[in-house]
GUDRENMI-322170 format. One line per 4 residues: number of its first residue (from 1); for each residue x, y, z of N, C-alpha, C. Coordinates in Angstrom, 1 decimal. Layout:
<nodes>
NUM) X,Y,Z,X,Y,Z,X,Y,Z; ...
</nodes>
This chain:
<nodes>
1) 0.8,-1.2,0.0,0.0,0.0,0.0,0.9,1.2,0.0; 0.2,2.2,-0.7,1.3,3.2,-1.0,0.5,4.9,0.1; 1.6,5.5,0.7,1.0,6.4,1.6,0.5,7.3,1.1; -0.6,8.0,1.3,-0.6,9.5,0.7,0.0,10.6,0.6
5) 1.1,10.6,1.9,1.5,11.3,2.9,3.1,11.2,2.7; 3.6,12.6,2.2,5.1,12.6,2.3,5.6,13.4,3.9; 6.5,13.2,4.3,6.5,13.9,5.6,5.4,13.8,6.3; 5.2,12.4,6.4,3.7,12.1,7.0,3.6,11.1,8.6
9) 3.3,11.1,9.0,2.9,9.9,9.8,2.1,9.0,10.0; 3.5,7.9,9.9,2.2,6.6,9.5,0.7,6.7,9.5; 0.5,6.6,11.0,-0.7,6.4,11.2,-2.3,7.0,10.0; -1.4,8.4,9.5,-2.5,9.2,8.9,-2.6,8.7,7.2
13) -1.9,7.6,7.4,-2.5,7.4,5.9,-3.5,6.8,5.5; -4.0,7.0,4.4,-5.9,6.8,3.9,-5.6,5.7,2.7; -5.7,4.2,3.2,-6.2,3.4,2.2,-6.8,3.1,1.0; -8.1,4.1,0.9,-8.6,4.7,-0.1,-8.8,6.2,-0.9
17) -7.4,6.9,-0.2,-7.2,7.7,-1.1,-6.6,8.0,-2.4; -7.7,9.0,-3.3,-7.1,8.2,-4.8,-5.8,9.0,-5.2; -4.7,8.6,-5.0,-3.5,8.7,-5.1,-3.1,8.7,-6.5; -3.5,8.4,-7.7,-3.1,8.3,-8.9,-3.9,9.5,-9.2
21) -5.3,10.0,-8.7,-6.0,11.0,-9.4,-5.3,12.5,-8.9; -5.1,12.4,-7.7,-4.5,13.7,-6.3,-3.4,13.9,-6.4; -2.4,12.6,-6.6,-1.0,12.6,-5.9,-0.9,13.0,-4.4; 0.3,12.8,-4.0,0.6,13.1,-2.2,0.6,14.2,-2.1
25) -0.1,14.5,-0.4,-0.4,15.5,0.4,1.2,15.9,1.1; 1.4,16.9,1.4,3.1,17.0,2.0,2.7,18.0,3.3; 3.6,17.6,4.6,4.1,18.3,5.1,4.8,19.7,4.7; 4.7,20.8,5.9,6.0,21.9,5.1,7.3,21.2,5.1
29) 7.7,20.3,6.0,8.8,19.9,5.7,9.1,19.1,4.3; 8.4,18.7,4.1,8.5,17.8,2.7,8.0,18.8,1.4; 7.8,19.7,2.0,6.6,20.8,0.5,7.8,21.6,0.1; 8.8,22.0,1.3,9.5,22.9,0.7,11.0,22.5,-0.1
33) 11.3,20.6,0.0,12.5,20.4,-0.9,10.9,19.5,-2.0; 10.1,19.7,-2.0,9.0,19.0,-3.3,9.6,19.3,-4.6; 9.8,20.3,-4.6,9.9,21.1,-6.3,11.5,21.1,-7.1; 11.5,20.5,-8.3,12.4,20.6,-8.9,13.6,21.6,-8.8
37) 14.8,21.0,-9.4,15.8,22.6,-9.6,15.0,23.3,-10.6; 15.3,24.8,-10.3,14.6,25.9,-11.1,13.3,26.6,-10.7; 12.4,25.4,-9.8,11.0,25.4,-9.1,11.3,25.7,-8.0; 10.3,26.7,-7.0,10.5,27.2,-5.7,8.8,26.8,-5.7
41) 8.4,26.2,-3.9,7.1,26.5,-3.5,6.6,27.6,-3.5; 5.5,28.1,-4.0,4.5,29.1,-4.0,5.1,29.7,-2.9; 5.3,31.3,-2.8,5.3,32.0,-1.5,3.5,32.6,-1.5; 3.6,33.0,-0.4,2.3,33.9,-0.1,1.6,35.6,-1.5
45) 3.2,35.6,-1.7,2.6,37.0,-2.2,2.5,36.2,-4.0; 2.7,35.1,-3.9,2.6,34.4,-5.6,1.0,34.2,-5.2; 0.6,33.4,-3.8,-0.7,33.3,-4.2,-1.9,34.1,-4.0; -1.2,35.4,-3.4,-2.1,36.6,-3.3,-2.4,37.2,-4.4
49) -1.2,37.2,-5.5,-1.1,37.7,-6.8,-2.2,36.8,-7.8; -2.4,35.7,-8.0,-3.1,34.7,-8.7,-4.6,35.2,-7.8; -4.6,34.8,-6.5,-6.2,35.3,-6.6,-6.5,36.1,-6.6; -6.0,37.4,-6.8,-6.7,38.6,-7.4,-7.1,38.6,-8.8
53) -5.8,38.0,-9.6,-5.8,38.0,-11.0,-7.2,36.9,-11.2; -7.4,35.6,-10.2,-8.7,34.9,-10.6,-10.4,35.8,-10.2; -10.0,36.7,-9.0,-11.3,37.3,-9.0,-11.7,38.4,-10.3; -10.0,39.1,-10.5,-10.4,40.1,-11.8,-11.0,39.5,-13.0
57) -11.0,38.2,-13.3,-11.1,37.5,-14.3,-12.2,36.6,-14.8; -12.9,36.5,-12.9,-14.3,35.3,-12.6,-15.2,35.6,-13.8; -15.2,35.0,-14.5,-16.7,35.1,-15.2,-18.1,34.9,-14.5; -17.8,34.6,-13.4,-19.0,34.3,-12.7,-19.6,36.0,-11.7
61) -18.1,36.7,-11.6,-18.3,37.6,-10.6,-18.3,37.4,-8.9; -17.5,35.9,-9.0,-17.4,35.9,-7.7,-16.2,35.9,-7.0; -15.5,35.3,-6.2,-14.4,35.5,-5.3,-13.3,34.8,-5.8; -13.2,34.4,-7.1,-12.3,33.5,-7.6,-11.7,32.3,-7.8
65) -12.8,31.4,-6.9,-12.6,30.3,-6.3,-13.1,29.1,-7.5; -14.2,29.6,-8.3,-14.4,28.8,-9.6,-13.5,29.2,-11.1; -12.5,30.4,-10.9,-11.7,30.9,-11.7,-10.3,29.8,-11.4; -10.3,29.3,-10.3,-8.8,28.2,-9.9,-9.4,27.0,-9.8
69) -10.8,26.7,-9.8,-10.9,25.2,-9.6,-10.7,24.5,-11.0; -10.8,23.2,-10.7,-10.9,22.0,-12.3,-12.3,22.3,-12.3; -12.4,21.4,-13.7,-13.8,21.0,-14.1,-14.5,20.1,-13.4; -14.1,19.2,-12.8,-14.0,17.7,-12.5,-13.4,17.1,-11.0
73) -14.2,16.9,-10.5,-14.1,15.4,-9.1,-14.4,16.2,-8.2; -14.9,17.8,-8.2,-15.7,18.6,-6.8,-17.3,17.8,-6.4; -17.3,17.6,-5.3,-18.6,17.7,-4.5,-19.9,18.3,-5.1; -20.9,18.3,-5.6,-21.8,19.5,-5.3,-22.9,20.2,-5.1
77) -22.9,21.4,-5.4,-23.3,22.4,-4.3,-24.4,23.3,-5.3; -25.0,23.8,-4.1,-26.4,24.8,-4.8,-26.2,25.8,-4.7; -24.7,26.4,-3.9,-24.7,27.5,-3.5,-24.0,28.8,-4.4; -24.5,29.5,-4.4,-24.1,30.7,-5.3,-22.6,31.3,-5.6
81) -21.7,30.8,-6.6,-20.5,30.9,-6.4,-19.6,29.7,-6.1; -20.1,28.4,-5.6,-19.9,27.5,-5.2,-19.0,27.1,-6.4; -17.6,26.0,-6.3,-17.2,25.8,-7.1,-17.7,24.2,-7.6; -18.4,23.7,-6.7,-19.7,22.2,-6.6,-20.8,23.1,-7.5
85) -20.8,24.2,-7.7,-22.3,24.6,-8.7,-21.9,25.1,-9.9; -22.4,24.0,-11.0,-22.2,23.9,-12.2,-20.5,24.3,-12.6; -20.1,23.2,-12.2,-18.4,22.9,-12.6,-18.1,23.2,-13.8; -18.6,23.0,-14.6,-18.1,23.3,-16.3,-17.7,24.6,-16.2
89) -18.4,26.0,-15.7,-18.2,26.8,-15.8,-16.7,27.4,-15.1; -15.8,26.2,-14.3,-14.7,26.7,-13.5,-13.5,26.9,-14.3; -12.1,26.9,-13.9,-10.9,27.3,-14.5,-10.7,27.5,-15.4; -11.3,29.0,-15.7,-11.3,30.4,-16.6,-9.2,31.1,-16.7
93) -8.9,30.2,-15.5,-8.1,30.8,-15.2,-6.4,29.6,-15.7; -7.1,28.5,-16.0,-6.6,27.0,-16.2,-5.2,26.3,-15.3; -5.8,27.0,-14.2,-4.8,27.0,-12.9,-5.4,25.0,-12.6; -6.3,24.8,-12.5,-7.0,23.2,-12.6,-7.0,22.8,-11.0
97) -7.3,23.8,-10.0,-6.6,23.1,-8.6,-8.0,22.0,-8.2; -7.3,21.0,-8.1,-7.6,19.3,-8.0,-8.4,19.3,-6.9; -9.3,19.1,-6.4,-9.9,18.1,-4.9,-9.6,17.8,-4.4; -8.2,17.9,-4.0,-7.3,16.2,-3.4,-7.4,16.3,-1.5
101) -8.4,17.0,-1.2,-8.8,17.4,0.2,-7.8,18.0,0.9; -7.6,17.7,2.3,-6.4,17.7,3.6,-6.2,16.9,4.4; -5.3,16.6,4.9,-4.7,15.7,6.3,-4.8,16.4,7.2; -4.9,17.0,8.4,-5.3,17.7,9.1,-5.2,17.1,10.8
105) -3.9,17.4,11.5,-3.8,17.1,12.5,-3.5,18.1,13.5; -3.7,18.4,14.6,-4.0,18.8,15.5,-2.6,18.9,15.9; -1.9,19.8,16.6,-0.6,20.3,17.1,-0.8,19.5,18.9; -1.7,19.5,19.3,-1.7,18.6,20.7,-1.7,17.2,20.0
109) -2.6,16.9,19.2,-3.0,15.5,18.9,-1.5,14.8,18.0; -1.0,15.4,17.1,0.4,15.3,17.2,1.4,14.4,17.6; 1.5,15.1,18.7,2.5,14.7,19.6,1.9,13.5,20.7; 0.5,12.7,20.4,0.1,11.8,21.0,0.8,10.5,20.3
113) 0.6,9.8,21.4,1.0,8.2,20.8,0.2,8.0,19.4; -0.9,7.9,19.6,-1.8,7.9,18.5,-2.4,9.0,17.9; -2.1,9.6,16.9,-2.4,10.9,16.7,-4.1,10.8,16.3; -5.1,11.8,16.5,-6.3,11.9,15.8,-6.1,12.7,14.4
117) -7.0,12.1,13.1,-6.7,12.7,12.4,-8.1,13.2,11.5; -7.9,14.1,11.4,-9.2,14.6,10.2,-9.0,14.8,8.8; -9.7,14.0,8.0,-9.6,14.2,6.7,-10.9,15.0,5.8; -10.4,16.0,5.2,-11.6,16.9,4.7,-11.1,15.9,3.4
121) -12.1,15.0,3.1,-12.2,14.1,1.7,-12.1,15.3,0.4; -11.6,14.1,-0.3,-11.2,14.7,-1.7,-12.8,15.2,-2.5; -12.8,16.4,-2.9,-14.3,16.8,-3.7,-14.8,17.5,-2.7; -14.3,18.2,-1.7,-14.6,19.0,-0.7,-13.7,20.3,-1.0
125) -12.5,20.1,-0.7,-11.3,21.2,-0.8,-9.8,20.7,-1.6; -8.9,22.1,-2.5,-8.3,22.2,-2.7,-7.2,23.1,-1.8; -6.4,22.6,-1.4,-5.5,22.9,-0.6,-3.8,22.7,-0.7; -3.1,24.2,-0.6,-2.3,24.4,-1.1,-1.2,25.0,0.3
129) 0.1,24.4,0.2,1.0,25.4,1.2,1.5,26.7,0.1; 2.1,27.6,0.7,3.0,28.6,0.7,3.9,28.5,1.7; 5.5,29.5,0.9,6.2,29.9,1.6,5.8,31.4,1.9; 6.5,31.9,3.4,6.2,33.2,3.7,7.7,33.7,3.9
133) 8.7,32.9,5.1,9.9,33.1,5.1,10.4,32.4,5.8; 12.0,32.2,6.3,12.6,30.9,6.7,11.6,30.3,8.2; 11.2,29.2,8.1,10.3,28.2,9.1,8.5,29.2,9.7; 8.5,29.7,8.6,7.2,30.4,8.1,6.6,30.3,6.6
137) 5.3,29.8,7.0,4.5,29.1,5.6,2.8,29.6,5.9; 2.3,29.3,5.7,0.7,29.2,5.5,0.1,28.1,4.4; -1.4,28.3,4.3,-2.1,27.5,3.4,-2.8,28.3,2.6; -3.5,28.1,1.3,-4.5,27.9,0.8,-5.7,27.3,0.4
141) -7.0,27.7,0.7,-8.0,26.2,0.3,-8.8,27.1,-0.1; -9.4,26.2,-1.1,-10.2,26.3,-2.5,-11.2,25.4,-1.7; -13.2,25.9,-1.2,-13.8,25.1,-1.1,-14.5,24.6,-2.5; -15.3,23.2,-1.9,-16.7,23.2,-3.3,-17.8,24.5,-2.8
145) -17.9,24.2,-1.6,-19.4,24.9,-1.4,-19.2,26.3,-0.9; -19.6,27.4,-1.2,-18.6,28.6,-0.5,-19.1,29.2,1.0; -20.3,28.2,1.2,-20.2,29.0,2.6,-20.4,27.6,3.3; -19.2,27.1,3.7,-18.5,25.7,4.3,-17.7,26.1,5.3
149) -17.9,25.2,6.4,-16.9,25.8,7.0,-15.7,24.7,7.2; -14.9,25.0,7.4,-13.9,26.5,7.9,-14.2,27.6,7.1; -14.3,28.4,5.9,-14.2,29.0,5.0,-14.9,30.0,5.3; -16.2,29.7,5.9,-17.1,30.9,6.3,-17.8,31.6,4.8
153) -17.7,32.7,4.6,-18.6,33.2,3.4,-18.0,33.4,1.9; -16.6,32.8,1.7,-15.8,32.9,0.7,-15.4,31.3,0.2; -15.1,31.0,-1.0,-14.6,29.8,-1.5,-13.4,29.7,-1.2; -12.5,30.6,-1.1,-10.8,31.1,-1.0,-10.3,31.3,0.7
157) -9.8,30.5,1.2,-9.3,31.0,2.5,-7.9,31.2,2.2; -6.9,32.2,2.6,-6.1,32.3,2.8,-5.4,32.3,4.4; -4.5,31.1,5.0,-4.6,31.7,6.2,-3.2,32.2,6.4; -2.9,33.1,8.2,-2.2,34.1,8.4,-1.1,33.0,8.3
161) 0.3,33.1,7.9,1.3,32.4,8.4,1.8,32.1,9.7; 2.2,30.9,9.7,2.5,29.8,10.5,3.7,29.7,11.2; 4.1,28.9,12.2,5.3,27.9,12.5,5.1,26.9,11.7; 6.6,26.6,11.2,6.6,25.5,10.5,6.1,24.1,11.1
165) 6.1,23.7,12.8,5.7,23.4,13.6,4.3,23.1,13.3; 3.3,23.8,13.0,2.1,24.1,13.4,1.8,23.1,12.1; 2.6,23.6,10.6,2.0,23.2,9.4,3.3,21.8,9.2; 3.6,21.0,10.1,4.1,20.2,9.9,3.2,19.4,10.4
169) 2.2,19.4,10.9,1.1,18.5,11.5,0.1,18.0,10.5; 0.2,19.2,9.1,-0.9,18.6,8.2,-0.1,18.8,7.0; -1.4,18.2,6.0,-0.9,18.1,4.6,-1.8,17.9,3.5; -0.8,18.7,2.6,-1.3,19.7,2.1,-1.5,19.5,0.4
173) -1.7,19.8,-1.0,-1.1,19.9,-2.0,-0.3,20.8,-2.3; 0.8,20.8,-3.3,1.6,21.3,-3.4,2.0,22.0,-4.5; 2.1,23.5,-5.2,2.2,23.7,-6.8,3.4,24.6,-6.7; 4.7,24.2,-7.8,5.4,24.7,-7.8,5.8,26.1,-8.6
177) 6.6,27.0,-8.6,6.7,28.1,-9.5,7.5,27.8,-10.2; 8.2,28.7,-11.3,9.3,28.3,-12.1,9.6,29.4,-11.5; 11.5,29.3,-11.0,12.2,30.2,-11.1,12.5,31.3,-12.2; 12.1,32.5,-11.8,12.6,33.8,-12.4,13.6,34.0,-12.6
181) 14.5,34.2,-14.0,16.6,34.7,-13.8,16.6,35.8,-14.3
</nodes>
């Protein structure tokens, strides 16, 4: 059986996750050597830059979140904006960000013999690390439904940056840049 989970812990791996369709979830420790020579992981201000560029661009008029999704393997949803409502209409932007959910562990739970783990299933969320600066990172998540929570009234969460500590607990997808010369 093959793990989903690079920089993972045992325990948290999913049997039935579709790993050929998602590929692996990574820790920051694993996210930030992921990317090829020439490739750096997404910093914050790469993916601040992309979702403005996807809200300027929504054909739908909404928050961007169906401007970055795929066409394909979302949940869905009735809700207005929703990237689960009428999917054909998404990645205007042909960014294609995949379903491939989160691994999602808890910083107390962690550090247990047995960690607890929560999995937001694939066709829920797309979920992405950033770099911010040395052992400082954040996430990205792309919901289906836009008023889901965590996400509250937006498709797009951006959250504040992290200890690498904190985002070594979960995992994440991962999109690389090409270096600039």
């Amino acid at each position: 059986m093959s793990s989903m989970l690079l920089g993972g812990d045992p325990y948290a791996s999913q049997a039935d996750y579709p790993l050929e369709a998602y590929g692996y979830l990574y820790n920051y420790a694993a996210s930030v050597i992921a990317c090829p020579p020439g490739w750096h992981l997404s910093s914050k201000e790469e993916w601040e830059s992309l979702i403005n560029y996807a809200v300027n661009i929504d054909e739908n008029g909404c928050d961007g979140a169906k401007a970055l999704a795929s066409k394909v393997g979302w949940d869905q949803s009735s809700a207005d904006c929703a990237v689960g409502n009428n999917p054909t209409s998404n990645n205007v932007t042909k960014f294609s960000a995949l379903p491939a959910g989160i691994n999602s562990i808890s910083q107390s739970d962690y550090n247990a013999s047995y960690p607890l783990v929560a999995i937001f299933r694939p066709g829920r969320y797309a979920s992405f690390l950033y770099y911010s600066s040395e052992n400082i990172g954040g996430n990205v998540i792309i919901s289906y439904n836009s008023n889901t929570e965590p996400l509250g009234s937006t498709g797009i969460y951006m959250s504040s940056p992290a200890t690498v500590i904190d985002l070594n607990a979960s995992h994440y997808s991962v999109r690389c840049v090409r270096n600039h010369y």
